[in-house]
Residue, then its C-alpha position, 0 to 999 in steps of 0.5 A: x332682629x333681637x339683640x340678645x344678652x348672653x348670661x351663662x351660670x356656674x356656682x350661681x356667678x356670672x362667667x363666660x367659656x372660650x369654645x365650651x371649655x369649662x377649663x378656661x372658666x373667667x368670672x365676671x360678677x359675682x350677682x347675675x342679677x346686677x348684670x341683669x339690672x345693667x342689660x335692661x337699663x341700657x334698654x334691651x329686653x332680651x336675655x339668654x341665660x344658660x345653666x351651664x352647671x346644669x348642662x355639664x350635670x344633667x340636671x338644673x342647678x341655677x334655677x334660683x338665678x332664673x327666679x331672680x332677675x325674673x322677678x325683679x327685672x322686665x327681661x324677657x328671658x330664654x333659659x336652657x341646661x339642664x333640662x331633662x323632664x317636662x316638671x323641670x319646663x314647668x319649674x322653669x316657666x312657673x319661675x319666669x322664663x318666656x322661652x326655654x332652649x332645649x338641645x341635648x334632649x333633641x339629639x337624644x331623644x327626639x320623641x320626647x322633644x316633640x312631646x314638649x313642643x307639642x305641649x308648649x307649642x312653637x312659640x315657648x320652645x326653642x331648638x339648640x342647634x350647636x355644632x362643630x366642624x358642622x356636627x351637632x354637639x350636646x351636653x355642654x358641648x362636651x358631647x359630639x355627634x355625627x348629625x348634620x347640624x343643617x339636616x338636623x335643624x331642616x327635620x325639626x323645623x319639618x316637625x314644628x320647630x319655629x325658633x332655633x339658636x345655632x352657635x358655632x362652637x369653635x367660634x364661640x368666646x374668640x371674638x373674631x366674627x360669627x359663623x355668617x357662611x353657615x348662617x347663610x348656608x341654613x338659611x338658603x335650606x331652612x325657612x327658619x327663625x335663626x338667633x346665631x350665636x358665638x364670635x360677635x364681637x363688633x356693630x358690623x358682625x351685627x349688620x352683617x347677621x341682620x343683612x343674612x336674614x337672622x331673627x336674633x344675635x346672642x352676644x356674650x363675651x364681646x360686652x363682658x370684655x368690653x369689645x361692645x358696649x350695652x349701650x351700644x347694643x341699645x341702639x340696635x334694638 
């Protein structure tokens, strides 16, 4: 299973949300690329950087972070919020994202999420499948919808969809253990691969999501506030 470093931007610092609420805002550095820096030194390979600026926005506001640690680490890097054309993918990946993430634009405009899957193909495009009380969330989170997040992910991967980052918004940021009942649910109905995100907070929630059958863990907050360390993380790759 890949363990996955959660980065998210606002105003180019490096922050972390409690269940999406922009309100509660908490920086942590000042220079993305520092923390970067200590992700890859501790021998993990993998980041998962949100424009949160962009998601709230609608437009990319951070690419210049991307640029940056892509230029001057090794981290194999997912990036997601903001995008809202296949020029801002390709503006994305010219600046040194393997992957991107793309939610919003699947609930609102799915022939055009197929389109970019088409062209990027399955392994560049990754489905956000975020969801609350079950429900699909968009835009930041700050958007419901009334899609059922299994169906929701059963039909794209239905239509090609290899890879989907599923969070559980209300536990997300609160340190108390990842959504493993809904895990589990989507992976009896889809064969998918599954990166769970939100809540991790201990080696154990770690064992447990690779024991359930995830492809990938994203951790954020726990490593921000201590709870786990990057070394730790190391050893689990």
């Amino acid at each position: 299973m890949r363990i996955i470093v959660a980065l998210d931007i606002i105003g180019g610092k490096c922050v972390r949300l409690t269940r999406g609420d922009f309100s509660t805002k908490k920086v942590y550095n000042e220079d993305p690329l520092e923390v970067a820096r200590l992700i890859e030194d501790s021998g993990l390979n993998y980041l998962h950087l949100v424009d949160l600026d962009g998601a709230r926005n609608k437009k990319m506001e951070n690419i210049s972070v991307l640029e940056k640690i892509a230029w001057k680490t090794n981290l194999k890097i997912d990036y997601g919020g903001g995008l809202r054309s296949y020029d801002d993918l390709i503006t994305v990946f010219n600046a040194g994202a393997r992957q991107v993430t793309a939610g919003s634009i699947a609930v609102t405009d799915q022939n055009l999420f197929l389109d970019w899957l088409a062209k990027l193909g399955q392994q560049k495009l990754i489905l956000g499948a975020d969801s609350v009380d079950k429900k699909v969330a968009t835009e930041g989170w700050i958007e419901h919808s009334h899609k059922d997040i299994i169906s929701f992910i059963s039909d794209y991967k239905s239509k090609g969809v290899k890879y989907t980052i599923c969070t559980d918004i209300k536990k997300d940021g609160m340190l108390k253990g990842p959504s493993l009942t809904l895990y589990k649910e989507i992976l009896r109905a889809v064969k998918i691969n599954l990166i769970a995100s939100g809540g991790i907070s201990s080696i154990k929630d770690i064992e447990s999501l690779r024991e359930a059958g995830c492809e990938g863990a994203i951790i954020g907050k726990a490593v921000y506030e201590g709870r786990l360390t990057l070394k730790e993380l190391g050893t689990q790759c």
